[in-house]
C-alpha positions as CSV (number, residue, x, y, z in Angstrom):
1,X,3.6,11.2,-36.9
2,X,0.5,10.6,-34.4
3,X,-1.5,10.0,-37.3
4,X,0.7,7.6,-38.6
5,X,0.9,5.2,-35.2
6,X,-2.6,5.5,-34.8
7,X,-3.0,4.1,-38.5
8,X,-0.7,1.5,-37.5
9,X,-2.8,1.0,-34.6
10,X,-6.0,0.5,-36.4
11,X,-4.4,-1.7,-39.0
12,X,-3.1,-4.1,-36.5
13,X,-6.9,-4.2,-35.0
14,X,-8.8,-4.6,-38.4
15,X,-6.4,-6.1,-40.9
16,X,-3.6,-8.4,-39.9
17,X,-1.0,-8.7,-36.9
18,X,1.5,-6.1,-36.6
19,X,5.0,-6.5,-35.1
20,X,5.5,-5.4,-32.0
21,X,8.8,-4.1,-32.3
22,X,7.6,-2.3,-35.4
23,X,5.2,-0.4,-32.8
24,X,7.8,0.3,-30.2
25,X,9.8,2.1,-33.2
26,X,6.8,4.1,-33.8
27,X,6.3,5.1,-30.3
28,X,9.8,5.9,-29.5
29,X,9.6,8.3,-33.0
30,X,6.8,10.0,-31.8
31,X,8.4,10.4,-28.2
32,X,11.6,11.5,-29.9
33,X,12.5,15.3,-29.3
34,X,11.8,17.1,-32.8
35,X,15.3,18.5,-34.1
36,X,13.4,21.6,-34.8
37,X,13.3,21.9,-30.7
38,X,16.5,21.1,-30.3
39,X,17.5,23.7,-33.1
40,X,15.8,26.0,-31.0
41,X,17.9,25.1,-28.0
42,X,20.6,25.2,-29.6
43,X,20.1,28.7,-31.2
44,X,19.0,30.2,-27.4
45,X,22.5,28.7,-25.6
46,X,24.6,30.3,-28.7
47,X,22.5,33.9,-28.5
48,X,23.0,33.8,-24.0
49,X,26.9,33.6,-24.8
50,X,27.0,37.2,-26.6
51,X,28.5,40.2,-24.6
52,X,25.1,42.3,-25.4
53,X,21.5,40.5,-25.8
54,X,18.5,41.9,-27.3
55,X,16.4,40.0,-25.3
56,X,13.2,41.0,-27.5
57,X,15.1,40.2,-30.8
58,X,16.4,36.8,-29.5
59,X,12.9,35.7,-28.3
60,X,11.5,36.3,-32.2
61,X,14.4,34.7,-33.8
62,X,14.0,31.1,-31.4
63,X,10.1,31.2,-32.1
64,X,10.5,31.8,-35.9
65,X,11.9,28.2,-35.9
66,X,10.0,25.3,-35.8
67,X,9.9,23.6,-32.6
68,X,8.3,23.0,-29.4
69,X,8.7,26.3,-27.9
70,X,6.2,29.1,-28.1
71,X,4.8,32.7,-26.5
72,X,3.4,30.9,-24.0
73,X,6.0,28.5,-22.9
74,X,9.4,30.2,-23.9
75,X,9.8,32.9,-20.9
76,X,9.9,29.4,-18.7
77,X,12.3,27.9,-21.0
78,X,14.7,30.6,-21.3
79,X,15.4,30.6,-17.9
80,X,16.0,26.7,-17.3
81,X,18.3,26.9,-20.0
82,X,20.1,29.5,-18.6
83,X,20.0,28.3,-14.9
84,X,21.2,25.0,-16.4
85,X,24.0,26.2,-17.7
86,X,25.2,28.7,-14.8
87,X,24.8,31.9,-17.3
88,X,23.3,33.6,-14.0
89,X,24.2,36.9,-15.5
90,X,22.0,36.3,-18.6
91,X,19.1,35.4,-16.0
92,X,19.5,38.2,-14.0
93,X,19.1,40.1,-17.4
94,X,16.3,38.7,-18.2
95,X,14.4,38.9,-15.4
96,X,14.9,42.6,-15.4
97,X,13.5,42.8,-18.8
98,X,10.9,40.2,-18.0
99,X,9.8,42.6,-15.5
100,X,10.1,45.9,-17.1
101,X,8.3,43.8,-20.6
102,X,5.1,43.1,-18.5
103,X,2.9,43.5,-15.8
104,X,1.2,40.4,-15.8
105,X,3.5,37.7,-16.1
106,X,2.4,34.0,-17.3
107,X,2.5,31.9,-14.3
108,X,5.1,29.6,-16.1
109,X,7.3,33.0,-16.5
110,X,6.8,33.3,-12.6
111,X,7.6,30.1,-12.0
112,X,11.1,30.3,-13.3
113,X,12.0,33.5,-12.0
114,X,11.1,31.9,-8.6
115,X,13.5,28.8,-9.9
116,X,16.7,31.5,-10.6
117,X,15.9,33.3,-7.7
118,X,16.6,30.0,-5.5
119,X,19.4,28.9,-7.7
120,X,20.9,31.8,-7.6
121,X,20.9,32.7,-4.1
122,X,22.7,29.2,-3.2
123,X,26.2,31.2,-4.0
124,X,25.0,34.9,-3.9
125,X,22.5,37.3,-2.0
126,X,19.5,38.5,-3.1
127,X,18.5,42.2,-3.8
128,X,16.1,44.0,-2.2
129,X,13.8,44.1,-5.7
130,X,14.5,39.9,-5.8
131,X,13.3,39.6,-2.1
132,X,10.4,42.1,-2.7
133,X,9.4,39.6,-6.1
134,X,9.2,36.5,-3.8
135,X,7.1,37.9,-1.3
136,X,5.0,40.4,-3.3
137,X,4.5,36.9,-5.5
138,X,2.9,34.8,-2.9
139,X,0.3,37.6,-1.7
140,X,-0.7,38.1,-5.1
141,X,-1.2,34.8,-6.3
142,X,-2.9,34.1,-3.1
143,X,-4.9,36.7,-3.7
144,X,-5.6,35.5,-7.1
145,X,-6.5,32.0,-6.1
146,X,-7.3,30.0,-3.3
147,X,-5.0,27.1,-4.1
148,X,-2.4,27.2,-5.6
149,X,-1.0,23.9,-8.2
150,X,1.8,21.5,-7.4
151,X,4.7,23.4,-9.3
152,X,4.3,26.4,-8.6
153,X,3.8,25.5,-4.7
154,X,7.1,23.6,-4.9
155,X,8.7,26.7,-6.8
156,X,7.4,29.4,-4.4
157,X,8.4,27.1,-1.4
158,X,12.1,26.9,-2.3
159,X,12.3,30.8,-3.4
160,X,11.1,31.6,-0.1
161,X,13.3,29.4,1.8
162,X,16.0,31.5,-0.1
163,X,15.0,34.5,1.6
164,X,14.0,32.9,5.3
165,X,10.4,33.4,4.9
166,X,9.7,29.9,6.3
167,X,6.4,30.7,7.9
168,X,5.2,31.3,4.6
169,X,6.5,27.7,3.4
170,X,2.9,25.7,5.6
171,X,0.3,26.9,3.7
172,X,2.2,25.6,0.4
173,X,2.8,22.0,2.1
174,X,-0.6,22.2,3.0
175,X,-1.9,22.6,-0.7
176,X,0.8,20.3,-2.0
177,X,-0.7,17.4,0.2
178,X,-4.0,18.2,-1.8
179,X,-2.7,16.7,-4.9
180,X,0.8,14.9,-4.1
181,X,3.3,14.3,-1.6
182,X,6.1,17.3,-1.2
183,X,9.7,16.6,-2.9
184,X,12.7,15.5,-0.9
185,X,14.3,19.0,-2.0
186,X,11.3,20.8,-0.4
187,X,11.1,18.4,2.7
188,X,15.4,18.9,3.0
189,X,15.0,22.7,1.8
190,X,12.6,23.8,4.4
191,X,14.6,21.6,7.3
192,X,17.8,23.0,6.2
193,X,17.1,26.4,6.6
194,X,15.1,26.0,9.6
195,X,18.5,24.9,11.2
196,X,20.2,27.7,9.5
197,X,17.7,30.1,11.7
198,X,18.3,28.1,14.4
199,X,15.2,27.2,14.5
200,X,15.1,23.1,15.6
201,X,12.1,22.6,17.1
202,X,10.7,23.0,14.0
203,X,12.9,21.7,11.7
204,X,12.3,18.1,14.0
205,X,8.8,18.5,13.3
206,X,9.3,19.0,9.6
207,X,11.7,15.8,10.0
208,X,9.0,13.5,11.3
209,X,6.2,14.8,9.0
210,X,9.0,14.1,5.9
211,X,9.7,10.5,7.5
212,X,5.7,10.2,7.3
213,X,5.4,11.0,3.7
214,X,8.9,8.8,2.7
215,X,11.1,11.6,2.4
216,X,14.1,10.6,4.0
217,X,16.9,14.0,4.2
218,X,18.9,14.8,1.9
219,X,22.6,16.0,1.8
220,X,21.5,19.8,2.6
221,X,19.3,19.2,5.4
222,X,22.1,17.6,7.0
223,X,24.7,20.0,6.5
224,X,22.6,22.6,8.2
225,X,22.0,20.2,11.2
226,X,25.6,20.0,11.6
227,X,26.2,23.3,11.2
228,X,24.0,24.3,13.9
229,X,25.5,22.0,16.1
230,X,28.8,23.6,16.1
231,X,27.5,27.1,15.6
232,X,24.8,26.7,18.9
233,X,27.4,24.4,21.1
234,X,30.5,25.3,22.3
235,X,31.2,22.3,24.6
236,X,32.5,19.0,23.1
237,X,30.6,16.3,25.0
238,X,27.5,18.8,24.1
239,X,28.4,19.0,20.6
240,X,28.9,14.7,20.5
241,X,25.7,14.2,22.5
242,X,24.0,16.2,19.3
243,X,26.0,14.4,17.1
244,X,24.9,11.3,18.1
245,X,21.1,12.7,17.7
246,X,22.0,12.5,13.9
247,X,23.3,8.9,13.5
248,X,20.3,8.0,15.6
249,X,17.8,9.7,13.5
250,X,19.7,7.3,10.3
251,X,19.6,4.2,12.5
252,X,16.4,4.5,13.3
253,X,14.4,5.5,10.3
254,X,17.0,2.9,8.7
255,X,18.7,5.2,6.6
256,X,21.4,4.9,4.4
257,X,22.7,8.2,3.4
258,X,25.0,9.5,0.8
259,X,28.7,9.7,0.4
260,X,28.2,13.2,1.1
261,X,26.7,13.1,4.0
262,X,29.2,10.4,5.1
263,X,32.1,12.8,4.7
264,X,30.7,15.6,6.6
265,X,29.5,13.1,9.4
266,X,33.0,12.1,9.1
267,X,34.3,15.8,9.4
268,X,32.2,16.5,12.1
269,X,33.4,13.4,14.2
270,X,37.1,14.0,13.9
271,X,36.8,17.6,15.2
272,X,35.8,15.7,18.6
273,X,38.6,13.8,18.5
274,X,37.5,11.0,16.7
275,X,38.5,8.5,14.1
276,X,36.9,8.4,11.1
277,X,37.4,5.2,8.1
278,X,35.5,4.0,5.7
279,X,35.3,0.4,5.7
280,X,33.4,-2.8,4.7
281,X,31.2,-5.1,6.7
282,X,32.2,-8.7,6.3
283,X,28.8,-10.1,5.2
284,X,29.3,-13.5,6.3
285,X,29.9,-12.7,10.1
286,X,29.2,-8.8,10.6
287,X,32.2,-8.1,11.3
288,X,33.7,-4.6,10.5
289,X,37.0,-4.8,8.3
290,X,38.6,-1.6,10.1
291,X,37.9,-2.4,14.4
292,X,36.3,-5.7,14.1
293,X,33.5,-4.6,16.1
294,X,30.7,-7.5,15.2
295,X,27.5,-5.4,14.2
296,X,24.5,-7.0,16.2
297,X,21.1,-8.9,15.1
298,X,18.6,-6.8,16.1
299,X,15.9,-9.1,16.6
300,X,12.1,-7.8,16.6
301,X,10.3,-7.8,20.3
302,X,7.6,-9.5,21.5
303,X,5.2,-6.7,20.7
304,X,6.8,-5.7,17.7
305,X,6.3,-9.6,16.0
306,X,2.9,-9.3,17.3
307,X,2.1,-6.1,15.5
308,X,3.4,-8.2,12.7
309,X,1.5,-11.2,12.6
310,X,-1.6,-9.2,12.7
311,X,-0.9,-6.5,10.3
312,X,0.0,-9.6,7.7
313,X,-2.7,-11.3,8.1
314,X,-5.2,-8.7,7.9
315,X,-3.5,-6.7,5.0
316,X,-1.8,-9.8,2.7
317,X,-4.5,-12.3,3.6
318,X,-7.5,-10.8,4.8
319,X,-7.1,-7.8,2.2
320,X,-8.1,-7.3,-1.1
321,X,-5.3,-7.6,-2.9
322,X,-5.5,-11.4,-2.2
323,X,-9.4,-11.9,-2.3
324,X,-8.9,-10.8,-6.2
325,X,-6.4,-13.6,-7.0
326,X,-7.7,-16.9,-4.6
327,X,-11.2,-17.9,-3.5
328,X,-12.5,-18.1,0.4
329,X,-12.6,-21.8,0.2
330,X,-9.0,-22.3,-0.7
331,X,-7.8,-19.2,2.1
332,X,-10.1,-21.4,4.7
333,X,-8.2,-24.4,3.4
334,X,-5.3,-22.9,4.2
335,X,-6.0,-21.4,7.3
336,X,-7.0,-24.8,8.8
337,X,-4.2,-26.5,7.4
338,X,-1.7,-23.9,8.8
339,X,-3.4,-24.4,12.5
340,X,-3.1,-28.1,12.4
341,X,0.5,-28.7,11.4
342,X,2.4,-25.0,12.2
343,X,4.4,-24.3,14.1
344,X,7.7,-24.4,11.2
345,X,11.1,-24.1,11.0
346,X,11.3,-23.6,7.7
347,X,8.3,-22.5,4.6
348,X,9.6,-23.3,1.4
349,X,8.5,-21.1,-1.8
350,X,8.5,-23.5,-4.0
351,X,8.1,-23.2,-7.1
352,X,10.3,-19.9,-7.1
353,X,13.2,-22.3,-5.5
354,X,12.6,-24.8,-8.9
355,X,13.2,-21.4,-11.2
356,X,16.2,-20.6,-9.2
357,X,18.1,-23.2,-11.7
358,X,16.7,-20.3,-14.5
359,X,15.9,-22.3,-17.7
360,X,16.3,-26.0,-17.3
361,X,14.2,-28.6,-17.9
362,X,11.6,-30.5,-15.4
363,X,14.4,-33.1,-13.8
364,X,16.5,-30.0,-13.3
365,X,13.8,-28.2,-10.9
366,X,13.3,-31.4,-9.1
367,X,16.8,-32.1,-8.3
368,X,17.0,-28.5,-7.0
369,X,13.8,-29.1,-4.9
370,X,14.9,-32.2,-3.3
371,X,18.2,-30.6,-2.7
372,X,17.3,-27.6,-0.5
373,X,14.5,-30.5,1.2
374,X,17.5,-32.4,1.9
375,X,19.5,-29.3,3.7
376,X,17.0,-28.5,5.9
377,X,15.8,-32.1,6.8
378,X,19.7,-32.9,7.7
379,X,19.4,-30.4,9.7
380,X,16.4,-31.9,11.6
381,X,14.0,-29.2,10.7
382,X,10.3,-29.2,10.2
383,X,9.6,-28.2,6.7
384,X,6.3,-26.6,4.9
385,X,6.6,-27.2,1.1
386,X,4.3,-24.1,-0.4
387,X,4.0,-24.9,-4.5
388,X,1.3,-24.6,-7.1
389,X,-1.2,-27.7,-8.6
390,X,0.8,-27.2,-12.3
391,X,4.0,-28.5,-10.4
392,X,1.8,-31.5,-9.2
393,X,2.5,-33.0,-13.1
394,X,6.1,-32.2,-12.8
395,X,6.9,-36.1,-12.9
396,X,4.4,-37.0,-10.3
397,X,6.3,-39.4,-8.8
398,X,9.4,-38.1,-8.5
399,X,8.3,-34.7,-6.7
400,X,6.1,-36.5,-4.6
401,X,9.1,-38.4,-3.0
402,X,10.6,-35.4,-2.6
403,X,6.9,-34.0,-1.1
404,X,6.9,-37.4,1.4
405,X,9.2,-35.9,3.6
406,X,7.5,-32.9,4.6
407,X,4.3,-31.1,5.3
408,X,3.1,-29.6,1.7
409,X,0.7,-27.2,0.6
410,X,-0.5,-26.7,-3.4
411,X,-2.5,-23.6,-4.2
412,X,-4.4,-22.8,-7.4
413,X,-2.8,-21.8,-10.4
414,X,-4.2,-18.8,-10.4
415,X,-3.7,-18.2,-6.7
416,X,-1.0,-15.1,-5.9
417,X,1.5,-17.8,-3.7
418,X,3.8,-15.1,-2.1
419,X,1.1,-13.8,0.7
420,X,0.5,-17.3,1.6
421,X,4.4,-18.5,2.2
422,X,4.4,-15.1,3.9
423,X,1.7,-15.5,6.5
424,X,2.6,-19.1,6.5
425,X,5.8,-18.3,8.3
426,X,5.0,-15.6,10.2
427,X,2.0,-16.6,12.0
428,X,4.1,-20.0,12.6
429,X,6.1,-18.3,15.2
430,X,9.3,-15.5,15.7
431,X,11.7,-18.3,14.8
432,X,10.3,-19.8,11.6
433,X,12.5,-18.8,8.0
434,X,11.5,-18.5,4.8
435,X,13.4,-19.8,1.6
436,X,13.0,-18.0,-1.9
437,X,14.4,-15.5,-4.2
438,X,11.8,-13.0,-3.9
439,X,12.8,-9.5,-2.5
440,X,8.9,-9.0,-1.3
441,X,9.5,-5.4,-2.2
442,X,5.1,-5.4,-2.9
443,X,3.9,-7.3,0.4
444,X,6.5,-4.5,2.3
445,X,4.6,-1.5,0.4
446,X,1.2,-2.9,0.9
447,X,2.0,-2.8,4.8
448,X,1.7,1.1,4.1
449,X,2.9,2.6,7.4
450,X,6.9,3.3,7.5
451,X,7.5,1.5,11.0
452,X,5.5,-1.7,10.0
453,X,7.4,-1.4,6.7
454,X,10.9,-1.1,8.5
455,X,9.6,-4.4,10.7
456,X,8.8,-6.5,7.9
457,X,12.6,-5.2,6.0
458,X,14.2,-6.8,9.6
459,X,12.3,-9.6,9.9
460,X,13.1,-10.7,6.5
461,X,16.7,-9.8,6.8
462,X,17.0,-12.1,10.0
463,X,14.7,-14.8,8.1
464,X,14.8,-15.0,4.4
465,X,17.3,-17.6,3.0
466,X,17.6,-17.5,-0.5
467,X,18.9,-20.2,-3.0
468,X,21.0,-19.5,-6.3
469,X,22.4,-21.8,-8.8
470,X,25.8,-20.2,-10.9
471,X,27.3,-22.7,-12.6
472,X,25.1,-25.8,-12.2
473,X,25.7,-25.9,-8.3
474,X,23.5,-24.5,-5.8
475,X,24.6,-22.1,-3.2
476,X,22.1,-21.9,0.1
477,X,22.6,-18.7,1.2
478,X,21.7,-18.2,4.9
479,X,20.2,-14.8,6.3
480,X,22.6,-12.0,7.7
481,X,23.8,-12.7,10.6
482,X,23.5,-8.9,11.3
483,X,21.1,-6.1,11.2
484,X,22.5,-3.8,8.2
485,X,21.4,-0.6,9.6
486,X,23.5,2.4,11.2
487,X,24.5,0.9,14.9
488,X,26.2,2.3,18.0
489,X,28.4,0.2,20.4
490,X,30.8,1.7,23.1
491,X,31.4,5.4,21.8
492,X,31.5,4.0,18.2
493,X,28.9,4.0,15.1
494,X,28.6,2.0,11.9
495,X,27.1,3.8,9.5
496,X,26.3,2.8,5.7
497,X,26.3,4.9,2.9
498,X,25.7,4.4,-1.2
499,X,28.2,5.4,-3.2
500,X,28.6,8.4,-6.0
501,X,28.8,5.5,-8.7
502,X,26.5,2.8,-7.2
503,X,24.0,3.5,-10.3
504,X,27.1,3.1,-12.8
505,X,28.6,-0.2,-11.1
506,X,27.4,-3.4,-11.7
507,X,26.4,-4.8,-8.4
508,X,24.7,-8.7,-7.6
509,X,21.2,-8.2,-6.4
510,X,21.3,-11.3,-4.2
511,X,18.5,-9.3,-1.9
512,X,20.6,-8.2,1.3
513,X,22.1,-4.9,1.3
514,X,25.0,-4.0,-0.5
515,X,27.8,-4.1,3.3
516,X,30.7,-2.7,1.1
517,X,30.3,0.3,1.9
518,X,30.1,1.3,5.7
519,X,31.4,4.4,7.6
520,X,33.5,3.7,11.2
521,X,33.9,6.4,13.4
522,X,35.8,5.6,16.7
523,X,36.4,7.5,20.0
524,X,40.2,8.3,20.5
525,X,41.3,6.5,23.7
């Protein structure tokens, strides 16, 4: 089949034009899983149900059949399918002929022994023989090489945190960071059973260096920090103090954790006499449907918007990324201009506004422009109007009386417009807004660091207005009037969680946080 899309490939080059959708078709044929694999899937999950198995015999019938799988490949597979499907039994069979088979084991066998073992050991206890594998593995394979790969660090990491052996588990971050960034699961793994061996200090420091590399906890990690709260605390203002370390770890780092974690958080509160609902935020005013507490605005400091306006400038306009897309003369342009007519109340992206209307015609985008001009002006604000030179033959004459009324700014065509509205508005000042559409999501990331990351997120929260048109009339829709991250106020919290089904719902991006779905814990009085 290879051959056959690479024909295609060279016809399209040499001969004639090819449909594109007759090239996808190829490519998703060629991705396809061959039914002979799944034949010999399907064969290995039939053969695992049987009282007896003939592990040698079973191994000769699945490669006889065509398929994917092979002697070097199929110890590994065996095992994933049989971990998949809870047949621990049939692993722990294995493995014990795996063992007694060979002495030299492929390093993909290895690595799914070292998967069961942590699988397993979630809901039973190890042997003394499964212990003595996990160990005796990392000394030899650290005797064997001097690094060891990505997989089989993350595989040995968990297997040993099954066992306690957390010591062990730095030298594997340590070669994971060679190549990659750990998982959650290992960050969350190692954490969690640090707290199971009461072991904090450590598990904190693991916490900040998985904040570092964007690994925020997962459900485990925080079960354990619970549990070693009420396991290590036997005073209830000690045990609440402790609590209250957690929800300001996820308010913080901005978290937003799972339903989950929400219920155990929940849990956890009520045994200190608390009361525990979930609830909604109203998003218009903040306020919280269950106590009517109003969340807060937390607005950036002095320093923080500082930090801000340099970072910005130095990484969206100063920085590569821009210098690939725009020319000096047109950033100097723009500098000067910015100097001489800022400071703003309002920078208008403007040709994403005119798109807001989706796919009308020329009039259509105008009437849109000159609409949100008009909101702001009745307002008495001072406007920047950011477009592009194209929109300059939108009508000329009719844009330009919309253009009249405010200060205006028209980059290239082939200029990247977003780190100019952006700077624009930030270097204007702490009190100038923004209006468009655009979630940003790339400027954030290009900011690099987590904390200057998580000040951009609230400064566009408490900036960023955003204009949609359902229905052929435009909605303005003003920035939250609240801070949408976990927040504590008199012996209460509000914290927000996602949902089990958030993936399988169909939810309005309209680029503020999804507030349906908050947690409210309150002190007794």
């Amino acid at each position: 089949m290879n051959i056959i899309y690479k024909n295609v490939c060279v016809f399209r080059k040499r001969l004639m034009p090819v449909n594109n959708n007759m090239l996808i078709l190829c490519q998703r044929f060629i991705n396809k899983p061959s039914t002979d694999a799944i034949d010999q899937i399907s064969y290995l999950k039939s053969s695992i149900d049987n009282k007896e198995m003939d592990w040698k015999g079973i191994k000769e019938n699945v490669l006889l059949k065509r398929g994917s799988l092979n002697p070097k490949n199929i110890d590994a597979v065996m095992l994933k399918v049989m971990v998949g499907e809870k047949k621990f039994d049939a692993a722990l069979s294995y493995a014990s002929y795996l063992k007694l088979s060979s002495d030299d084991l492929s390093l993909g066998a290895i690595n799914g022994l070292l998967n069961f073992y942590y699988e397993y050991s979630k809901e039973n206890d190890l042997s003394k023989n499964e212990k003595e594998f996990i160990l005796n593995t990392y000394d030899q394979l650290y005797k064997k090489y001097k690094v060891l790969d990505y997989t089989t660090c993350e595989k040995l990491l968990h297997a040993l945190c099954a066992i306690n052996e957390t010591k062990k588990c730095k030298r594997l971050l340590s070669d994971i960071h060679l190549s990659s960034v750990p998982t959650h699961s290992a960050y969350s793994t190692l954490i969690g059973t640090l707290f199971k061996n009461n072991n904090k200090a450590e598990a904190m420091k693991f916490i900040q260096l998985s904040l570092n590399d964007k690994r925020p906890l997962q459900d485990a990690a925080y079960d354990e920090w619970i549990r070693y709260i009420f396991r290590r605390y036997k005073d209830k203002n000690t045990m609440l103090k402790y609590l209250n370390e957690i929800c300001l770890h996820i308010s913080n780092n901005c978290e937003v954790v799972t339903l989950t974690t929400a219920k155990r958080l929940k849990e956890a509160f009520e045994e200190l006499n608390f009361i525990g609902r979930f609830t909604q935020i109203k998003k218009q005013s903040g306020h919280c449907e269950c106590c009517n507490l109003k969340l807060d605005c937390i607005k950036l400091s002095e320093d923080e918007f500082a930090t801000l306006q340099r970072v910005v400038k130095e990484k969206l306009i100063l920085g590569n990324d821009l210098f690939l897309k725009t020319s000096p003369e047109e950033l100097k342009r723009f500098t000067s201009f910015v100097e001489k007519t800022a400071p703003y109340d309002i920078v208008l992206d403007a040709l994403n506004i005119a798109y807001s209307i989706g796919k009308g015609d020329v009039n259509e985008r105008i009437k849109i422009l000159n609409l949100v001009v008009n909101h702001f002006l009745d307002q008495n604000k001072k406007i920047l109007f950011l477009g592009r030179q194209h929109m300059l033959n939108w009508k000329r004459g009719t844009l330009m009386h919309t253009v009249k009324k405010v200060y205006s700014f028209f980059t290239d065509d082939i200029s990247q417009d977003d780190p100019y509205f952006i700077t624009a508005a930030i270097l204007s000042g702490p009190e100038t807004d923004i209006v468009s559409r655009d979630l940003l999501r790339g400027h954030r990331f290009l900011l690099q660091h987590e904390n200057l990351q998580r000040l951009f997120q609230m400064w566009q929260w408490q900036h960023q207005w955003m204009v949609f048109v359902p229905r052929h009339k435009a909605i303005i829709q003003a920035p939250l009037t609240f801070t949408p991250c976990a927040q504590n106020h008199d012996n209460s919290w509000h914290l927000p969680y996602q949902p089990e089904n958030m993936l399988n719902t169909g939810h309005l991006n309209d680029g503020t946080p999804d507030c349906s779905n908050w947690l409210c814990l309150r002190a007794k009085n």
